[in-house]
N, C-alpha and C positions, 0 to 999 in steps of 0.2 A: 393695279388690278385692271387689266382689259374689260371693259363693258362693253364692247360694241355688240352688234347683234350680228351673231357669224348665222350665215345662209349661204344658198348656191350663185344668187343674185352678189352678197356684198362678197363671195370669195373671186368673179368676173369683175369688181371692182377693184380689188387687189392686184389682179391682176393683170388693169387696166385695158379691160376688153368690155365692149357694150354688154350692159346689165340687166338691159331690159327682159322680157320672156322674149322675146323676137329675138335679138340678141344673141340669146343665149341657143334657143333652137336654130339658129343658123349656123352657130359654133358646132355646137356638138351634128348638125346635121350634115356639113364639112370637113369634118377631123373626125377622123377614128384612130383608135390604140389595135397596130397589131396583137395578133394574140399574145399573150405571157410579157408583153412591153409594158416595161414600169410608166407612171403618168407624165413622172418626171423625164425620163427619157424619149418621149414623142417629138419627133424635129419639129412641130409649130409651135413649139415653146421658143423663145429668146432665151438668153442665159440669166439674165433677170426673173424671169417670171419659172425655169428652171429650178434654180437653186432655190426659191420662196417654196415650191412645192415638195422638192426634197427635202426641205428641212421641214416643214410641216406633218409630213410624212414620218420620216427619222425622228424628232422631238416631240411624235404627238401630241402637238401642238393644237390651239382652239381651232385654228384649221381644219385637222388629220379629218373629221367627219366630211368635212366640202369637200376636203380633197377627195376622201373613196367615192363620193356620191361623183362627183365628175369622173371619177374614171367609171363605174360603172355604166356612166350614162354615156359615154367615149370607147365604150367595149363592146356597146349592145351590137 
């Protein structure tokens, strides 16, 4: 059983991107999701942190929540 504590902070960490609120508002204030572009599909993904997100997504996985909250906040 998974206990960790999923947030938008430990999903940046999964993803091994700075975690911090600075961090992360730098990220999403640099990358944006064209329109109708799946999360997993944005070119500043690696293929690593790619396919972690697609399958999070596709397996709605303890993930899938992080995931939608980043793409919404990467669509604004």
């Amino acid at each position: 059983m998974d206990t960790s504590h999923h947030s938008l902070s430990a999903l940046f960490d999964q993803l091994g991107l700075p975690s911090d609120k600075n961090g992360i508002e730098r990220f999403v204030t640099n990358n944006r999701l064209a329109v109708g572009q799946p999360l997993p599909d944005a070119p500043f993904w690696n293929k690593a942190q790619s396919a972690f997100l697609r399958d999070a997504l596709l397996e709605d996985s303890d993930w899938a929540e992080e995931a939608d909250e980043l793409a919404v906040l990467l669509s604004k």
